[in-house]
Every structure is written in structure tokens, then in C-alpha cells.
Residue, then its C-alpha position, 0 to 999 in steps of 0.5 A: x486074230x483078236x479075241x473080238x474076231x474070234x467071237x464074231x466069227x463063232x456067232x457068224x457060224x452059230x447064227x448064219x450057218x443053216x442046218x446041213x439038211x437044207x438045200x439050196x432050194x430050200x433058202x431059195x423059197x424062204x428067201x421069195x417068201x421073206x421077200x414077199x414080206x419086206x415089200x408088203x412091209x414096204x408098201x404098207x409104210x410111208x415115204x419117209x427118209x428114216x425108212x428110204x434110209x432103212x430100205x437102201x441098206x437092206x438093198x445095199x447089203x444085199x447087192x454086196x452080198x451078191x457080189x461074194x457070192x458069185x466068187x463061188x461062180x468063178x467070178x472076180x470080187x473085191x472080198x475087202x471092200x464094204x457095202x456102200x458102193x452098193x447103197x442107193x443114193x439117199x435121195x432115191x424116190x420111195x417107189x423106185x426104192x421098192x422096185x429096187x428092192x424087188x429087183x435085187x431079191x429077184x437077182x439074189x434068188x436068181x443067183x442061188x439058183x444058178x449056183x445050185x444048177x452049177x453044182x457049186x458045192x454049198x459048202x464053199x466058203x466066202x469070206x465075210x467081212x464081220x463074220x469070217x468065212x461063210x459057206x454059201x447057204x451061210x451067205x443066202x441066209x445071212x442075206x434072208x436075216x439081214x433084210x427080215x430084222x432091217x425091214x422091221x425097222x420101216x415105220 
């Protein structure tokens, strides 16, 4: 593994990882009330396509995400492929971005709380194509942090 590699998967682990005390819940609420905040953020800001661009990746990585993380649910993913089939066409209207955004936050809430009921172990690891293998409650906070710092790009 190249020395690059190695570093990024130490900072995957360093700034992705949470703390082992928190649940699963736990990201769940951070994850709603972050997602509160981004539509705020979202409605507050005009449409503009700097901004439909900043919020179709914010929704694209996040769909990718939940792809990877429903590996840990049994079900089958590419763990190679990258976001952009994910990703909104660029024309997409403002107002439909938003409820896209909406909908996908629904689904990744959704998602961590069938994997907390199914017992999945929160430490199983997924691999990520930057950071290297994840542990679920390091995908979900990935996802949390990802979308925050990209939204505050919404002008």
C-alpha cells in the first residue's frame, strides 16, 4: 500500500471513527438534527447552479453511502464503484433538490435504524474508497460530516 493510502486511511480512522460509546441512536439523532440544519441552509440560499451543484453531491454521496452500508445488511454492492451515478443530473430544479436531499436523509436515518434493530455489529467494516475500511457508525458519521462541511458551501 502506498504511503498516500496508508495516510488517508489513518485519518479515515482518526476523523471518521466515532467514540465506541456511541450508539448507533445516538448518530441517528445527530444525523436528523444535521439534517434539519442543511435544509434550513438549503432554504435560506437561492437557486443558483454553484449551489444545485454543491447540494447534488451532498445527495450523491450520500445515496453511495448508503449503498455501503447496506453490505452490512446482506445486500450486494459494487465496494469499487465511485458516486456519480448517484448524483443528480445538474439540471435538477432547486425545489426537487431539497426534497431530494430530504428524502435521501430520511432513507440514511432509516437505514442506521434497521441496522441497529437487526443486531448488525457496529463495528463491521466497509470499505471506503478514500479512507479504507469503516466501521458502520464510521460510515454514518462520515455521511453527517461529509454533508455538514459540503452544505456550508450554499451561498
Amino acid at each position: 500500500m502506498s504511503l498516500r493510502k496508508q495516510i488517508m486511511h489513518r485519518a479515515g480512522k482518526l476523523l471518521m471513527e466515532p467514540p465506541a460509546s456511541q450508539t448507533i441512536a445516538e448518530q441517528v439523532a445527530a444525523l436528523e438534527a444535521s439534517g434539519r440544519t442543511i435544509r434550513e441552509r438549503a432554504d435560506q440560499r437561492g437557486d443558483s447552479t454553484a449551489n444545485r451543484s454543491t447540494l447534488g453531491h451532498v445527495i450523491g454521496i450520500e445515496r453511495w453511502g448508503q449503498r455501503r452500508i447496506c453490505l452490512a445488511l446482506g445486500e450486494a454492492c459494487d465496494v469499487g464503484e465511485e458516486y456519480d451515478g448517484y448524483r443528480p443530473p445538474l439540471d435538477t430544479e432547486w425545489e426537487a433538490l431539497k426534497q431530494m436531499f430530504n428524502d435521501t436523509r430520511a432513507e440514511t436515518v432509516r437505514i442506521a435504524r434497521q441496522i441497529e434493530d437487526s443486531g448488525v455489529r457496529p463495528t463491521f467494516t466497509i470499505r471506503h474508497n478514500t479512507f479504507g475500511p469503516l466501521t458502520v457508525r464510521g460510515w454514518l458519521r462520515y455521511l453527517n460530516v461529509h454533508s455538514s462541511a459540503e452544505s456550508r458551501r450554499l451561498r
